[in-house]
C-alpha positions as CSV (number, residue, x, y, z in Angstrom):
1,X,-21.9,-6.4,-19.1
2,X,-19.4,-4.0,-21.2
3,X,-19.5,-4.1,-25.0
4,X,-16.8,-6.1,-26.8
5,X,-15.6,-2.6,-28.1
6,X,-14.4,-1.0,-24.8
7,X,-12.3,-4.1,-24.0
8,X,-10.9,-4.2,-27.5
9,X,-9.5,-0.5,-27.0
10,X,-6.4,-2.1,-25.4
11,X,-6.2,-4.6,-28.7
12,X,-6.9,-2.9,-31.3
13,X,-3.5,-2.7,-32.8
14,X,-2.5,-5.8,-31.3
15,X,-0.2,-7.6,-34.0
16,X,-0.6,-11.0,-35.1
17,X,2.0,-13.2,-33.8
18,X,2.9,-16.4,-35.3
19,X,3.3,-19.4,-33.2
20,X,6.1,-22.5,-33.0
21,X,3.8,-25.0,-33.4
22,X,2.0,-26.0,-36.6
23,X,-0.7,-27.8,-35.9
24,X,-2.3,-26.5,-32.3
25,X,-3.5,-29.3,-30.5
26,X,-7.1,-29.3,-30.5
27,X,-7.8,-29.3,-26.8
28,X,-5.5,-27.8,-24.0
29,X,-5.5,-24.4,-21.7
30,X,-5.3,-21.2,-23.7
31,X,-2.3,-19.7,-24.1
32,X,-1.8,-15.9,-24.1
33,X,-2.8,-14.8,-27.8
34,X,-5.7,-16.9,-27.7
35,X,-6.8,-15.2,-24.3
36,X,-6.2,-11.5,-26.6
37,X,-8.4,-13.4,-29.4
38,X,-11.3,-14.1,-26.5
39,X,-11.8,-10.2,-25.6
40,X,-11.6,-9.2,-29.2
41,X,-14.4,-11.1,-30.3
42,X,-16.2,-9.9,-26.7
43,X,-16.2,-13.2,-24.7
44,X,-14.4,-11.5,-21.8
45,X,-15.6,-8.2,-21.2
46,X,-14.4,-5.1,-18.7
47,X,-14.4,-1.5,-18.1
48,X,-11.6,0.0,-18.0
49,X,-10.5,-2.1,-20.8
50,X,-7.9,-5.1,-20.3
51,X,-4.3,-4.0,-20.7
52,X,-2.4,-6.9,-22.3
53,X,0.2,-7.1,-19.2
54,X,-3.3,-8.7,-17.7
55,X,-2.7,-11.6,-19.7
56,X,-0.4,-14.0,-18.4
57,X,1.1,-16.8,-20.5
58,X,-1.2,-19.0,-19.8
59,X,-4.0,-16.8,-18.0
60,X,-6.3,-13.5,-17.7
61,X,-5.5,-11.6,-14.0
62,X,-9.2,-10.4,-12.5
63,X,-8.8,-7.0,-11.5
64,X,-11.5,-6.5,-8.1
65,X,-14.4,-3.8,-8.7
66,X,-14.5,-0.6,-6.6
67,X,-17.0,-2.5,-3.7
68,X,-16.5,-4.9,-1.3
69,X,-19.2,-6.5,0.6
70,X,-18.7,-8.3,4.0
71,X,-20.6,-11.4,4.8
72,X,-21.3,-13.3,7.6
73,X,-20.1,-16.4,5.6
74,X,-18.7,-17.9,2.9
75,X,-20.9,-19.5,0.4
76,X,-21.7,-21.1,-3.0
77,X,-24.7,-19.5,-5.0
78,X,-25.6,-23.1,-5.6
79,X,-27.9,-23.8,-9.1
80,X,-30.8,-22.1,-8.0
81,X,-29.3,-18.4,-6.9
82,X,-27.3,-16.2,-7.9
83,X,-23.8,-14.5,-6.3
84,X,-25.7,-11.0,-5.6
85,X,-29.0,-12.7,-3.9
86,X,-26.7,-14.6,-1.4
87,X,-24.8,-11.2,-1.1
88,X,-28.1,-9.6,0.5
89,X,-29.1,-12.4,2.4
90,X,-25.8,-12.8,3.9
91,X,-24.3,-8.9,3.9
92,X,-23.2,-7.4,7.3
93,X,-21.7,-3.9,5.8
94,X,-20.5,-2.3,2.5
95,X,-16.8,-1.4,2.2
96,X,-15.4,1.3,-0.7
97,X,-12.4,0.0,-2.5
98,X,-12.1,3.3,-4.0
99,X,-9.3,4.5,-1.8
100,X,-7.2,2.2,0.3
101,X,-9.8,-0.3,2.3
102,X,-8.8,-2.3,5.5
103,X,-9.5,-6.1,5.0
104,X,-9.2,-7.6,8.6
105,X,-8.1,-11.0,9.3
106,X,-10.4,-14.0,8.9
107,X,-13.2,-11.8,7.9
108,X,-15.4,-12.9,4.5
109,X,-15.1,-10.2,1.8
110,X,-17.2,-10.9,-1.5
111,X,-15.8,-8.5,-4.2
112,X,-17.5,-8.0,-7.8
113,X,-14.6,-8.4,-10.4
114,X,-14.6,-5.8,-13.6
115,X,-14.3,-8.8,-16.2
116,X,-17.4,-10.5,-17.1
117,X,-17.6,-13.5,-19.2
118,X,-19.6,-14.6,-22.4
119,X,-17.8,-18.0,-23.0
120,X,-18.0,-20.5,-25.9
121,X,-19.6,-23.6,-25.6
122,X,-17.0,-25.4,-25.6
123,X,-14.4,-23.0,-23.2
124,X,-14.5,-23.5,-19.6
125,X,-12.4,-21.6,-16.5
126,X,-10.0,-22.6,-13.8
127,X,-9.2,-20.2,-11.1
128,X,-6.3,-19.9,-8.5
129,X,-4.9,-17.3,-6.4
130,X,-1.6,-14.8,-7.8
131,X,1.9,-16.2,-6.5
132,X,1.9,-13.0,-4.4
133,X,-1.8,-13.6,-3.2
134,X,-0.5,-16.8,-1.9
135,X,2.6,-15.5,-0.1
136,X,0.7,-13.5,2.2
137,X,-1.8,-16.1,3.5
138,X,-4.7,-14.5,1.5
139,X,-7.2,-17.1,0.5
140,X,-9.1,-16.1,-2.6
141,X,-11.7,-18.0,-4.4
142,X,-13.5,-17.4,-7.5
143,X,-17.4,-17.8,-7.0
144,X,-19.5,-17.3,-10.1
145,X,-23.7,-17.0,-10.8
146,X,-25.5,-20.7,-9.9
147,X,-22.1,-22.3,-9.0
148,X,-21.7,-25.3,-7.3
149,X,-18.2,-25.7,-7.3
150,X,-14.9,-22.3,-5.9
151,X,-12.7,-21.7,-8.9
152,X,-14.4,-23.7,-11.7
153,X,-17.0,-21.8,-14.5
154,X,-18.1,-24.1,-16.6
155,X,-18.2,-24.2,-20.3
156,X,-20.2,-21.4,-21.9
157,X,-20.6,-19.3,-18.8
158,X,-22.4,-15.9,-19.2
159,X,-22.3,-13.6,-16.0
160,X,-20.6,-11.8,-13.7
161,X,-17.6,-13.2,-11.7
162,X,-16.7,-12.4,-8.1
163,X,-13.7,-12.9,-6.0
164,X,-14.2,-14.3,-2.1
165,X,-11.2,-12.5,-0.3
166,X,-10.0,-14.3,3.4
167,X,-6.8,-12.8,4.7
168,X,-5.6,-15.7,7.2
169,X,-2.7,-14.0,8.6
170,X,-2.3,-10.6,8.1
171,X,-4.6,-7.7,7.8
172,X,-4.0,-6.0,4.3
173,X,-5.1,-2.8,2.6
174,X,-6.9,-3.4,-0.7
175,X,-8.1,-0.9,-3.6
176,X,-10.0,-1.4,-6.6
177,X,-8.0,-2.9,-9.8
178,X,-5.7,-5.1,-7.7
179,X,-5.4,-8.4,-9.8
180,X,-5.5,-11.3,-6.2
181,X,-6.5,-14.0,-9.0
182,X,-6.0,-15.4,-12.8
183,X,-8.0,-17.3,-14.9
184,X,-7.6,-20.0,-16.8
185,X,-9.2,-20.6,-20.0
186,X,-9.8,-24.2,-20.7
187,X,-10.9,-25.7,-24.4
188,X,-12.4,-29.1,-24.4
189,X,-11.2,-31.7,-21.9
190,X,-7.7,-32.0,-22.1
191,X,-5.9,-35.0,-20.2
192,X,-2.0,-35.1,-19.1
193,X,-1.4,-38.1,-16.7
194,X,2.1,-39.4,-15.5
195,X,2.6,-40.8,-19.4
196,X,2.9,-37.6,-20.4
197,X,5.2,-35.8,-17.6
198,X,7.2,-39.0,-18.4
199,X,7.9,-38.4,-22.0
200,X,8.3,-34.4,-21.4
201,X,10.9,-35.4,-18.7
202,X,12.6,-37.8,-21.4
203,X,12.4,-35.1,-24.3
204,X,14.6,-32.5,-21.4
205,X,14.8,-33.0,-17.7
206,X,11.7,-31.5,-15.1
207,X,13.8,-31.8,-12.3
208,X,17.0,-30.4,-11.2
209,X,18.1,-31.5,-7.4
210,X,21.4,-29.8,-6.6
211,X,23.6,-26.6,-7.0
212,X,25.5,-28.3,-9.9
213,X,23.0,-28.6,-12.3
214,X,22.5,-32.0,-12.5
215,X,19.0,-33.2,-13.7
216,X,17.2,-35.3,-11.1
217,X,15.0,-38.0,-11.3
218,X,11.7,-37.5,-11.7
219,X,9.3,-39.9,-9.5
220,X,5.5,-39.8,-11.0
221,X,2.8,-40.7,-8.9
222,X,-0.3,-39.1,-10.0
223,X,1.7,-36.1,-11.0
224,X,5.2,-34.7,-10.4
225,X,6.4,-35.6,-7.0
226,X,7.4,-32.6,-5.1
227,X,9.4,-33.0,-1.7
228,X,10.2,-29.9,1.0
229,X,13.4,-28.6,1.6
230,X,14.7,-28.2,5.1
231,X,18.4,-27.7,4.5
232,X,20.8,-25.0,3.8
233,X,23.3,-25.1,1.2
234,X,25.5,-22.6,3.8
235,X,25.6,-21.7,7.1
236,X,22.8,-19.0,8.4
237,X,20.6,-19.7,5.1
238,X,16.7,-19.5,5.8
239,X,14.8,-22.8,5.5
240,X,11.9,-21.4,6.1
241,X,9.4,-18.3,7.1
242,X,6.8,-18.5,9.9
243,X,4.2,-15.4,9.6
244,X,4.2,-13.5,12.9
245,X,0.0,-13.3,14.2
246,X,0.1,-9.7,15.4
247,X,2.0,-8.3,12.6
248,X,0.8,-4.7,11.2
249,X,-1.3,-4.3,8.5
250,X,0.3,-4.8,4.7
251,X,-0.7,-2.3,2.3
252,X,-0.8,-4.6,-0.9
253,X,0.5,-1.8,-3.6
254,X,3.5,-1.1,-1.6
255,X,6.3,-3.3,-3.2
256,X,9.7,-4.0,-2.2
257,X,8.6,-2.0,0.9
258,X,8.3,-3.6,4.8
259,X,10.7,-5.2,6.1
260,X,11.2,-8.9,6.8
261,X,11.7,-9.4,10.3
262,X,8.5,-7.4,11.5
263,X,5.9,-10.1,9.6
264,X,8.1,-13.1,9.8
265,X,9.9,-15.7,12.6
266,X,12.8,-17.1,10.4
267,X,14.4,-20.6,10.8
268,X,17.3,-22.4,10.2
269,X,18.1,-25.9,9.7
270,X,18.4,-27.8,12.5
271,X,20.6,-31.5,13.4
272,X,17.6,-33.4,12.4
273,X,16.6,-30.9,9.2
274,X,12.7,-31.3,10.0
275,X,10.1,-28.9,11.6
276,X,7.7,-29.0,13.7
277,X,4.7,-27.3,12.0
278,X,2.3,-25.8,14.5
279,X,-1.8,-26.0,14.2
280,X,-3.5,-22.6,12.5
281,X,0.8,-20.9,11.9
282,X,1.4,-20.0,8.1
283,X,4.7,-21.4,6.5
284,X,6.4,-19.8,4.2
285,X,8.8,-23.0,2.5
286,X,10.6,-24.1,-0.4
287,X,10.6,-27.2,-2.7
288,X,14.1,-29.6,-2.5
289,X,13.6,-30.0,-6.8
290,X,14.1,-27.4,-9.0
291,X,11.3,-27.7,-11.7
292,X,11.1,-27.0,-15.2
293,X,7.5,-25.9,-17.4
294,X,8.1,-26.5,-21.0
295,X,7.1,-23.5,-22.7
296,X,3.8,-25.4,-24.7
297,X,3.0,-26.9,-21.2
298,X,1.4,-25.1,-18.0
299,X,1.6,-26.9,-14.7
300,X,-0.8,-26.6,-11.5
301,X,0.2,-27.8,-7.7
302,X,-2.1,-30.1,-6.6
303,X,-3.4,-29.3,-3.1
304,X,-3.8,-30.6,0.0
305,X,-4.0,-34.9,-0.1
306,X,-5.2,-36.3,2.9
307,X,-2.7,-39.5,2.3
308,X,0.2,-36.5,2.4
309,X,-0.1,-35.2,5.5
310,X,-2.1,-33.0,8.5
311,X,-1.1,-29.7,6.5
312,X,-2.6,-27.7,3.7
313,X,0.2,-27.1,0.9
314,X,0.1,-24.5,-2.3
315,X,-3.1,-21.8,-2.2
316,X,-1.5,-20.7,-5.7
317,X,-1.1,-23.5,-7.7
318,X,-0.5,-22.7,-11.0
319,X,2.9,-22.2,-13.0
320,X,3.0,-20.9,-16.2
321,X,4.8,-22.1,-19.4
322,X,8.3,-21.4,-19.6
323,X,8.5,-21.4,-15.6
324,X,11.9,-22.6,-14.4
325,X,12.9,-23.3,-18.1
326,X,13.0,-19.3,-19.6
327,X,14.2,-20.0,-23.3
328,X,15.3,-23.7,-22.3
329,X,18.7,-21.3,-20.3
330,X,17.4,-21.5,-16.7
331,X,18.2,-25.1,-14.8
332,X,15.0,-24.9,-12.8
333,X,13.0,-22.7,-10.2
334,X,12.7,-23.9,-7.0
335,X,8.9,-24.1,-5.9
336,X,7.9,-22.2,-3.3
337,X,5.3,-23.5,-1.0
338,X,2.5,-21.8,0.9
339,X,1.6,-24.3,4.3
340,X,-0.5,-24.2,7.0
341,X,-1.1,-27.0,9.4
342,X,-4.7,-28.0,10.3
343,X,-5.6,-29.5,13.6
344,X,-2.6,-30.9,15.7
345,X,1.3,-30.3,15.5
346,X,2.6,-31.9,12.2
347,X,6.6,-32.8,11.8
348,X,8.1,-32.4,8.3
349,X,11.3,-33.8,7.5
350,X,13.9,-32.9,4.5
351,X,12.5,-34.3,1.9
352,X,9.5,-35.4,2.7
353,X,6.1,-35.6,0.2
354,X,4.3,-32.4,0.0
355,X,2.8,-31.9,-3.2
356,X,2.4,-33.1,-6.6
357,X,3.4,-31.1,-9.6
358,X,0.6,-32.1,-12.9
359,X,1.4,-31.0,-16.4
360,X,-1.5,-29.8,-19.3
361,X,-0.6,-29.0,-22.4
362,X,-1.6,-25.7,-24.0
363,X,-3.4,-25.5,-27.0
364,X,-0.2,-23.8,-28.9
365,X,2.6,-22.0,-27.4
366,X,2.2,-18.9,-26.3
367,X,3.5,-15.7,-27.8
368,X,4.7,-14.7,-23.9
369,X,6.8,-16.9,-21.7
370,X,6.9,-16.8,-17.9
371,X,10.4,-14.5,-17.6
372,X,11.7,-11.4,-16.3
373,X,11.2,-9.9,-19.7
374,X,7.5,-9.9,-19.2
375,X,7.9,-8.7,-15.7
376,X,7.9,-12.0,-13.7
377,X,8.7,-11.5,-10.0
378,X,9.9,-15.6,-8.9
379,X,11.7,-17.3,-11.6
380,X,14.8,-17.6,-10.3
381,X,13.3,-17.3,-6.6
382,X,15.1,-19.7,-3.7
383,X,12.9,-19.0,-1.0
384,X,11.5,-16.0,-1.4
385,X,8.5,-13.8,0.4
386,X,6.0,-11.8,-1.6
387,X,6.8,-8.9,-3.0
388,X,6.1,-6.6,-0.9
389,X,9.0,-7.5,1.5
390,X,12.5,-5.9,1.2
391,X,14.8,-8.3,-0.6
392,X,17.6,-8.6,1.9
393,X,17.9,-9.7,5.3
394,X,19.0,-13.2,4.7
395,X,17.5,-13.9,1.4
């Protein structure tokens, strides 16, 4: 592991910014200065150092190492092995992230990340994949030393982390330093059920539901209920993206680059505004609400419910504060939703259930909020593709 001192370089003259609230709550996700205070004092660790446009609002992106290892399958280390023993026992090559490396499709990568961890006793992680990760059908997971569990390190974790990299749909050109994941730094056990969305809806409105700004209603049922949209507001608007399956490769640092129609089918509504979603086909759709993060609250997409449906909804789950809500100015963002059917044809109909939206407060609120002034790429996204797809051609 790096010294504290080389990941301090980047924070070193990092002023002291004062927050909103004056009494932090005393357990809740970290938000972004507290995530600068964790790699001063050494508990997150990396060389090269951690720029602060690494830290999100509400979490750290992991930036992948310069090698790549392919596997023959995935796997969890389990509480008797580490990440690098099943890495030998499972390895099938080596691959160089040093220049531009080919990732193929529905091959197993395993990728060492440059942050290490040295985490309080009382601070524990959540993992998800980047909005863009999700957009392209690239299933990432975060896989640390004796774990039991993707995308969870528990409290007081010291180790290395590593990133299992799946491209589903498209095969993509990766390098070291790309950021496919972010971290969430979790203090205690902190607990936001349907009471709480309630009384944040009642303080200002979660929801907005049509083009004239009117707050919906929000309907709680073990989180935020979140319903698809399959209609357009005008004639010839896209409802919804299906990912072509022979599609050339996307090389992930080009942005604002390919363009649309040689990746994706598009569709329109139809007279009965559903779709017919078809088994092992990637979905590019949109949410029907427009929701709103409070700026001292981060929110996560619960995924795939088996009482929901035969589809899998939302690889990147998590929205940071201040999403659809800017400086309480923007009326709400519309979700957008990553889906991908599972075994037989499933029909989805305007409207219908497909996720559930749960709120956790931070400990404080952050000295960043999720905006285009910190160089956000979605919030005031329709239904929009990642960004490495020209934005035009019925956007």
């Amino acid at each position: 592991m790096s010294t504290p001192n080389q990941s301090q370089i980047a924070f070193e003259n990092r002023p002291e910014l004062p927050t909103e609230q004056a009494q932090p709550r005393t357990t809740g996700i970290l938000p972004s200065q507290e995530i600068s205070n964790l790699i001063a004092r050494g508990n997150v660790a990396a060389t090269p150092a951690i720029n602060p446009d690494h830290i999100q609002p509400a979490s750290l992106d992991l930036r992948l190492g310069d090698m790549a290892h392919r596997v023959r399958a995935s796997f969890l280390p389990g509480p008797k092995s580490t990440v690098e023993a099943k890495i030998k026992e499972l390895r099938m090559t080596r691959v160089d992230l040093t220049g531009s490396a080919v990732f193929e499709k529905d091959c197993v990568y395993i990728v060492p990340l440059i942050e290490e961890l040295k985490l309080p006793e009382n601070i524990s992680g959540k993992a998800n994949p980047k909005s863009t990760t999700g957009r392209l059908d690239i299933f990432t997971r975060l896989i640390t030393d004796y774990g039991t569990e993707f995308d969870r390190v528990p409290p007081g974790y010291k180790g290395k982390l590593y990133a299992e990299v799946v491209s589903r749909t498209f095969t993509v050109a990766i390098r070291a330093g790309m950021r496919l994941s972010q971290l969430r730094f979790v203090q205690g056990n902190p607990v936001a059920g349907d009471r709480t969305i309630r009384e944040l809806n009642q303080e200002e409105p979660l929801i907005y539901m049509d083009e004239e700004d009117s707050p919906g209603k929000a309907r709680l049922h073990r989180g935020l209920r979140i319903t698809v949209n399959l209609e357009g507001a005008e004639a010839g608007e896209v409802i919804a993206y299906k990912a072509k399956r022979y599609a050339p490769a996307i090389e992930l640092d080009r942005i604002d680059f390919y363009p649309t129609e040689e990746f994706w089918e598009v569709r329109h509504q139809n007279a009965n505004r559903n779709l017919i979603l078809e088994p092992g086909d990637f979905y590019i759709l949109a949410s029907r609400e427009r929701v709103r993060v409070p700026p001292d609250f981060a929110a996560e997409m619960v995924p795939f419910d088996p009482s929901d449906g035969e589809f899998r909804i939302h690889y990147a789950g998590f929205f940071d504060p201040g999403f659809g809500y800017g400086s309480s100015d923007i009326k709400g963002t519309r979700a957008v939703l990553e889906v991908r059917a599972h075994e037989v044809p499933f029909l989805i109909e305007h409207g219908q259930l497909v996720g559930r939206l749960n709120y956790m407060p931070l400990l404080s609120r952050p000295d960043k909020i999720y905006g285009t002034n910190i160089g956000s790429s979605y919030q005031h996204q329709a239904l929009t593709l990642s960004k490495q797809f020209r934005r035009e051609g019925g956007r």
